[in-house]
C-alpha positions in Angstrom: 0.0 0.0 0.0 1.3 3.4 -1.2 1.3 6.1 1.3 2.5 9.8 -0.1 3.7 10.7 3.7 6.8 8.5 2.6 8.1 11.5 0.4 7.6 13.8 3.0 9.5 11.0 5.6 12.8 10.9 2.8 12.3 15.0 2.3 12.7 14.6 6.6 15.8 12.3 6.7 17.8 14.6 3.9 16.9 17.7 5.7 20.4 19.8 7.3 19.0 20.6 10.7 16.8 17.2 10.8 15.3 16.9 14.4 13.7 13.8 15.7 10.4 13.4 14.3 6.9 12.6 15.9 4.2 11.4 13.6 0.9 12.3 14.4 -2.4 10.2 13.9 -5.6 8.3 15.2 -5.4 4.5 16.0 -5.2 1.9 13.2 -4.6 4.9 10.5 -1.2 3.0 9.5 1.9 5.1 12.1 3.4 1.7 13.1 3.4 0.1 9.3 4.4 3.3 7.6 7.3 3.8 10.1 9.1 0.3 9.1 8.3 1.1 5.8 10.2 3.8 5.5 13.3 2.3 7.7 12.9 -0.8 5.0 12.9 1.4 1.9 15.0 4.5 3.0 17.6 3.3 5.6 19.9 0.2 5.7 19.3 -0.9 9.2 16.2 -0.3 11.4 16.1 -0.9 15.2 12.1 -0.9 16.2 11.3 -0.4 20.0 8.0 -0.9 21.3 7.1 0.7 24.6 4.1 -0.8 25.4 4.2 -2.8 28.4 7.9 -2.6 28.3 9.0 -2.5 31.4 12.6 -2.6 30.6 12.4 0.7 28.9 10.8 1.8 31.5 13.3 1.8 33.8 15.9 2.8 31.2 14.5 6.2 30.7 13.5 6.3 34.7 17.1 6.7 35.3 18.6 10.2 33.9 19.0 11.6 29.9 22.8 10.3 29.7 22.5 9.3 26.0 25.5 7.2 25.4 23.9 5.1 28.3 20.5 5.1 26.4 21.9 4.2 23.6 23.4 1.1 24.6 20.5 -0.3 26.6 18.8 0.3 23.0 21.2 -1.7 21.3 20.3 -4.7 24.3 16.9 -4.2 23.6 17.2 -4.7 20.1 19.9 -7.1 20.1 21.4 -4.9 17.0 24.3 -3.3 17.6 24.4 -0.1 15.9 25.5 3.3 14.8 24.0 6.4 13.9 25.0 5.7 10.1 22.4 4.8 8.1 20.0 3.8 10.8 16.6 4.6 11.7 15.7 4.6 15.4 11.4 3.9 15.9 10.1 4.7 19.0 6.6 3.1 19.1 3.9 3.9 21.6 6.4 6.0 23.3 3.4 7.7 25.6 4.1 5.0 27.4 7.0 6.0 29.0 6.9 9.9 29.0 10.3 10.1 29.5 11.6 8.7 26.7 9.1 11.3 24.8 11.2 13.8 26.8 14.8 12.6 26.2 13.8 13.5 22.2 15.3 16.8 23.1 18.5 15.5 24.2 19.1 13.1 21.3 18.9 16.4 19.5 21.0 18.3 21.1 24.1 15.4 22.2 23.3 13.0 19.3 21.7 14.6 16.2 23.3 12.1 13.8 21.2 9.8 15.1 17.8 9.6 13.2 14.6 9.2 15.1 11.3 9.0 14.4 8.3 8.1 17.4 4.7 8.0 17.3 1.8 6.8 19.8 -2.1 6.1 20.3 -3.6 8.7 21.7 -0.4 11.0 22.0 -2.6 13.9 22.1 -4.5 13.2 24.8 -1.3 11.9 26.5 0.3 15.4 26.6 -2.7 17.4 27.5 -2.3 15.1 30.7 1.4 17.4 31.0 3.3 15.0 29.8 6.6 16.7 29.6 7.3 17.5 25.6 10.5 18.7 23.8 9.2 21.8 22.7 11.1 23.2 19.9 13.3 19.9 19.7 11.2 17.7 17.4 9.4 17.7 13.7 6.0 16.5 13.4 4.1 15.2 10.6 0.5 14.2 10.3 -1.3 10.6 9.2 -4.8 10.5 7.8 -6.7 7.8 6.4 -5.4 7.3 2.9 -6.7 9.7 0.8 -8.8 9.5 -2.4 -5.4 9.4 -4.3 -3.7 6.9 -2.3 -7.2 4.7 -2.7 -6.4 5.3 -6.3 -2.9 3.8 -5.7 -4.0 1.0 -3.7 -6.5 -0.1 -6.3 -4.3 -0.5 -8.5 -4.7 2.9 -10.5 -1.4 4.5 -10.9 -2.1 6.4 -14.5 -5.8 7.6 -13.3 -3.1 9.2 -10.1 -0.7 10.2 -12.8 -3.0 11.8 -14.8 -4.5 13.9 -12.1 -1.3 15.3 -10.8 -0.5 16.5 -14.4 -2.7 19.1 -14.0 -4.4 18.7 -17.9 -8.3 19.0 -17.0 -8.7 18.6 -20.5 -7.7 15.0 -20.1 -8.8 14.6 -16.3 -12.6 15.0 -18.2 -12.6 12.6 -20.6 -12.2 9.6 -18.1 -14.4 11.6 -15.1 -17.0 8.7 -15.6 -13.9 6.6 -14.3 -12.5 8.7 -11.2 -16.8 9.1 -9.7 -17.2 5.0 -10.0 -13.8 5.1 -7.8 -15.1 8.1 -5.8 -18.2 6.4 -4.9 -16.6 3.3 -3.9 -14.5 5.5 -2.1 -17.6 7.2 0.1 -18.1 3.3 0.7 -15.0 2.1 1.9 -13.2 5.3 3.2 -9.4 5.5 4.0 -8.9 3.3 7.1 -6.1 0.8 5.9 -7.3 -2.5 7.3 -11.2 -1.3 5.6 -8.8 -0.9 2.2 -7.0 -3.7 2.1 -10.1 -5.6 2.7 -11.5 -4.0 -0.6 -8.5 -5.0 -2.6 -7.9 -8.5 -0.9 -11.7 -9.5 -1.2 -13.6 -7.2 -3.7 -16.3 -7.4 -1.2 -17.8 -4.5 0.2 -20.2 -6.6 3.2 -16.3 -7.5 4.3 -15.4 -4.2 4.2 -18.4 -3.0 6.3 -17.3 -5.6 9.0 -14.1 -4.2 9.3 -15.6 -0.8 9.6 -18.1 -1.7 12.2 -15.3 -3.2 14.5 -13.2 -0.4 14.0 -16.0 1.8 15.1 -16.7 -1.1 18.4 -12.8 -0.6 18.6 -13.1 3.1 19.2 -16.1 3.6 21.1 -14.1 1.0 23.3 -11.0 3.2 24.3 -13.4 5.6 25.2 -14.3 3.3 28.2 -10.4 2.8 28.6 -8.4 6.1 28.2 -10.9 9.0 28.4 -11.8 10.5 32.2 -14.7 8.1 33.5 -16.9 11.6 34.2 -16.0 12.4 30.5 -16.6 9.5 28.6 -20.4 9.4 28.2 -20.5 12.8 27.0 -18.1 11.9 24.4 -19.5 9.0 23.1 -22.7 11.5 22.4 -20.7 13.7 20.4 -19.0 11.0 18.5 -22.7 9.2 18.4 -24.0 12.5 16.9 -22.1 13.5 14.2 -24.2 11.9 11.3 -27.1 13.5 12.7 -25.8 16.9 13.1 -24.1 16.0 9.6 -27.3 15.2 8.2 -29.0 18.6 8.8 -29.3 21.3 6.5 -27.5 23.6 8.4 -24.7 21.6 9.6 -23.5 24.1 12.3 -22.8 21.4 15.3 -25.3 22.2 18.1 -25.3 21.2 22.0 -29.2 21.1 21.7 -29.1 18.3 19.4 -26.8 15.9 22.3 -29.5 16.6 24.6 -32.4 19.1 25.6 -30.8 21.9 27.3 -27.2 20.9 26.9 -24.6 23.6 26.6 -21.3 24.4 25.3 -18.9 23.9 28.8 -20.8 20.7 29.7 -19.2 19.3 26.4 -16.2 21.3 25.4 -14.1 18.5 27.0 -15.2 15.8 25.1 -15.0 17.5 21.9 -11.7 18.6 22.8 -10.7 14.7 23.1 -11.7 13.2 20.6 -9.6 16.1 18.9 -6.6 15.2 20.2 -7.0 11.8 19.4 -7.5 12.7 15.6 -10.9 10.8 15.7 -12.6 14.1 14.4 -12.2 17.1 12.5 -13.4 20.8 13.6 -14.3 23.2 10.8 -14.5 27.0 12.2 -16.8 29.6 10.8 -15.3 32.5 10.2 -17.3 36.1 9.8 -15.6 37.7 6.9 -13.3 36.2 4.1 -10.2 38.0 5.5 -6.5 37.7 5.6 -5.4 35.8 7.6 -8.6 33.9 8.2 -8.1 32.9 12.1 -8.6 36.6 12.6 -12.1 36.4 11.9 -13.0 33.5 13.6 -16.1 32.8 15.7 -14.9 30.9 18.5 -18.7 29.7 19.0 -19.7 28.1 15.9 -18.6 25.5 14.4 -19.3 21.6 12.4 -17.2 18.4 13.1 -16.4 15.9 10.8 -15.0 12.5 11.1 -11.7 11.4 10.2 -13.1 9.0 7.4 -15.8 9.2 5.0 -16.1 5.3 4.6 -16.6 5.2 8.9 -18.9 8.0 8.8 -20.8 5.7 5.8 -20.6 2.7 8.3 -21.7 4.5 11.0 -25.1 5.9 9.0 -25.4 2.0 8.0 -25.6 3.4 4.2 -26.1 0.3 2.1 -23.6 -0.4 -0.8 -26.5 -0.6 -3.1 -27.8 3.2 -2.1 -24.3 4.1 -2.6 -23.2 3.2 -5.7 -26.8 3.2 -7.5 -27.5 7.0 -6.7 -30.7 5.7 -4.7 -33.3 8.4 -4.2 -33.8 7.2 -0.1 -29.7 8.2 0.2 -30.4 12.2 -1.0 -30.5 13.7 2.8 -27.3 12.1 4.0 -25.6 12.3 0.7 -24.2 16.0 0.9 -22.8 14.8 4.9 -20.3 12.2 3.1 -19.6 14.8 0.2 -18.5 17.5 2.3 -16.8 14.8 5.0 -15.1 13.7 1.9 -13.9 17.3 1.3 -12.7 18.0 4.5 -10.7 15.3 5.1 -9.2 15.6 1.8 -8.2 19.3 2.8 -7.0 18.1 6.3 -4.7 15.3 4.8 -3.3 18.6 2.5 -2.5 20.7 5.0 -5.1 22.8 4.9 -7.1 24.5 7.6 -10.3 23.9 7.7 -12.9 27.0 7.8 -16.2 28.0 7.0 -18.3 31.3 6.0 -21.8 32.3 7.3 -23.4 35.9 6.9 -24.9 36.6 10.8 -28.4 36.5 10.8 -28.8 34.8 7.0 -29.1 31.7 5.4 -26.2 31.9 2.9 -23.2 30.1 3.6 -19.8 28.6 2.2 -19.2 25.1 2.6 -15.1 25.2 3.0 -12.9 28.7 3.3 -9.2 27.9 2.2 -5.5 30.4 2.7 -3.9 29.2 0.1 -0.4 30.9 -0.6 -1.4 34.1 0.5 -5.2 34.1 -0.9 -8.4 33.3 0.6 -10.5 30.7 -1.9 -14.0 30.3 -1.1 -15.2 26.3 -1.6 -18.8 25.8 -2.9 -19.3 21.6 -2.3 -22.4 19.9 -4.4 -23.0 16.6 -3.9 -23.9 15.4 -7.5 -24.0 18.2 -10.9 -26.3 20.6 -9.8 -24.2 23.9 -10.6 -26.3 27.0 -8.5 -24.0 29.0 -6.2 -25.6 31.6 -5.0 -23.8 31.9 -2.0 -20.6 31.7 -3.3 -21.0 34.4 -6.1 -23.0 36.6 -3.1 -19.7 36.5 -0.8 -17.5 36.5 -4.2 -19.1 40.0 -5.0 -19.6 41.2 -1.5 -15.7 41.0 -0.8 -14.1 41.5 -4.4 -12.4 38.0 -4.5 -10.3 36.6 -7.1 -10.8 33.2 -6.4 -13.5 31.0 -6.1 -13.8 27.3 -6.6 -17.4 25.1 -6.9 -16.5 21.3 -6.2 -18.9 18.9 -7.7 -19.4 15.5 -10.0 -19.3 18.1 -13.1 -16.0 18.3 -15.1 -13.3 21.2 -14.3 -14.0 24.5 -16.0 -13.1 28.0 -16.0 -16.0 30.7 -15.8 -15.2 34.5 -15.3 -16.0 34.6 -11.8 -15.3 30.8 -10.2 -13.5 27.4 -11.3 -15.7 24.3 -11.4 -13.4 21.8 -9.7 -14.2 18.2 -10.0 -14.4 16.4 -6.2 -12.4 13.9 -6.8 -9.5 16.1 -8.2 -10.2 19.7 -5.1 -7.3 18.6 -3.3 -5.3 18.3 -6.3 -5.9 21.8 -7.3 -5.3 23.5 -3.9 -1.8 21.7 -3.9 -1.4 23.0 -7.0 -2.4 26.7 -6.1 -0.8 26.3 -3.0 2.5 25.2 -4.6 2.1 28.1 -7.4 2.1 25.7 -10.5 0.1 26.2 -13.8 -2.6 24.3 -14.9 -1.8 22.4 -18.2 -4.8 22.9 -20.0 -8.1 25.9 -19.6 -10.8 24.8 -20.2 -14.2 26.9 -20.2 -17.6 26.5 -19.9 -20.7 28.9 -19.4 -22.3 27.9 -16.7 
């Protein structure tokens, strides 16, 4: 399975001032598998330490940060002796002893030949407990579910993925029938790796839904075991709600919905866990399409997302059949897995995630992107229809430049907004966001 955070990992180890790297991520989203994948492909020799229940490391790091003498109780642990040439140190579950998350910092400073790269379930959550962090002393990078262009990879679809990165829309729309089939089998199965391979392996989507549904058990599960016991029924409502509040017209997340009366501090908690476990994502309005964009925010408004579309899918209990046959029944819910599927393709590029609402009126803008110094307002349509009324209102309200409609319709250029296909949004940001040119314009009237 092809994961794009591997460039990003070789981009890491070239770097001159490399630091020791954490990599950031929700359970079962791949941290453990992508790590000895890149010490197998990048690095001649890779020493893998597991913290978990490792009461020997334990009592290493318990002792002081003398790094020589760290070093060599790794090289017992492993039963490799090593050097820092050419060798890739993994750290796995290292919440479990906070002190070796600490001693990061010193392997920087008194050994940075040394490369080093750590990860965790539920790290997030570990350091808002105060574990103590090497601030300033480590490089982080983030792991999503794979994306709709790694599900392209995995399905054996490398020219469909080649294609798309070339940036010729002209091309891009004469096989579109192709990349919505995918896209919709996408919705379906979703990112989570074990939920992919299952796809590929078995071509059978009921096999797929089981492995989404345990994943979901899985979850709901370490609520019981990690999250404060006062805590964890409130956020087992949030996570419980999200399809519903997805569902709605106005998708605005509201405390009402959890329960009658509920308000904002009874649940802030909860919300803010399953945050830093990376089990959802939080999409902020904003009141005016300004730069830079967390200027304007509204601290009280806001919609939450899960981190996969297929989970999200498994959670609604949408049927393959409404999926993939555009069934009438699946119209309400089918706008909540388009703009989940949006948001977590603009989380997995980096981008923040924001939203516009006028106070006091019913227009609003799906998605708000900074990209490269610009503000690009993000229309999302489920299937072809092509009105945008509130994206041309806030277009003309606030002289912008650049406005994108994402929808099943092919890419075109109009005078005022670029239709963007869904399955290709995130390659278009990149490409804004990295300044490149288009290959091909190509226009339409609508």
């Amino acid at each position: 399975m092809e994961r794009l955070l591997l460039e990003q990992l070789q981009k890491w180890k070239n770097k001159r001032n490399r630091k020791p790297l954490i990599i950031r991520g929700a359970r079962q989203v791949g941290k453990t598998w992508i790590m000895k994948e890149f010490g197998k492909r990048c690095f001649e020799n890779t020493v893998y330490i597991n913290f978990d229940n490792n009461e020997h490391m334990k009592n290493v790091f318990e002792l002081d940060y003398d790094i020589g003498r760290i070093l060599s109780a790794l090289r017992v642990e492993s039963g490799k002796a090593f050097g820092a040439e050419n060798t890739l140190l993994i750290f796995d579950e290292v919440q479990e002893v906070p002190k070796a998350l600490a001693a990061l910092k010193y392997f920087y400073e008194e050994a940075p030949e040394y490369a080093i790269v750590a990860a965790g379930s539920l790290l997030g959550v570990a350091l808002h407990q105060g574990t103590s962090f090497p601030v300033g002393k480590v490089d982080f990078l983030n792991l999503y579910p794979l994306n709709y262009k790694e599900f392209l990879l995995a399905a054996g679809e490398k020219e469909l993925v080649s294609l798309l990165e070339s940036g010729d829309y002209g091309m891009v729309n004469a096989f579109s029938g192709k990349y919505i089939d995918l896209l919709r089998k996408y919705y379906y199965v979703g990112g989570m790796p074990e939920a992919v391979l299952a796809y590929i392996e078995t071509d059978d989507l009921a096999e797929v839904r089981d492995v989404q549904k345990q994943l979901l058990l899985y979850y709901s599960n370490d609520f019981s075991k990690h999250a404060p016991k006062e805590t964890v029924p409130r956020i087992q409502m949030v996570w419980d709600s999200i399809p519903m509040q997805l569902a709605k017209e106005n998708k605005k997340f509201i405390y009402g919905a959890l329960r009658e009366g509920a308000r904002a501090k009874e649940f802030e908690m909860a919300i803010q866990w399953l945050l830093d476990c990376g089990l959802i994502h939080k999409s902020r309005r904003i009141e005016k399409p300004g730069m830079p964009l967390i200027s304007y925010l509204d601290m009280s408004a806001f919609k939450i997302y899960m981190l996969d579309v297929g989970l999200l899918a498994a959670k609604g209990d949408i049927a393959a059949v409404t999926l993939l046959e555009k069934n009438v029944i699946f119209t309400e819910f089918k706008g909540a897995l388009t703009e989940q599927f949006v948001a977590q393709e603009l989380a997995a590029a980096g981008i923040e995630l924001y939203y516009y609402s006028a106070p006091g009126s019913s227009g609003e803008v799906d998605f708000v992107a900074q990209v490269e110094g610009k503000v690009i307002p993000l229309e999302v349509k489920a299937e072809e229809n092509l009105q945008a009324k509130s994206l041309k209102a806030l277009v003309t309200k606030y002289g912008l430049t650049d406005a994108v409609r994402t929808s099943m319709s092919n890419y075109r250029e109009q005078d005022w907004m670029v239709n963007v296909p869904l399955f290709a949004v995130s390659e278009y940001l990149g490409r804004k966001q990295n300044g490149e040119k288009i290959a091909e314009n190509v226009t339409g009237n609508n």
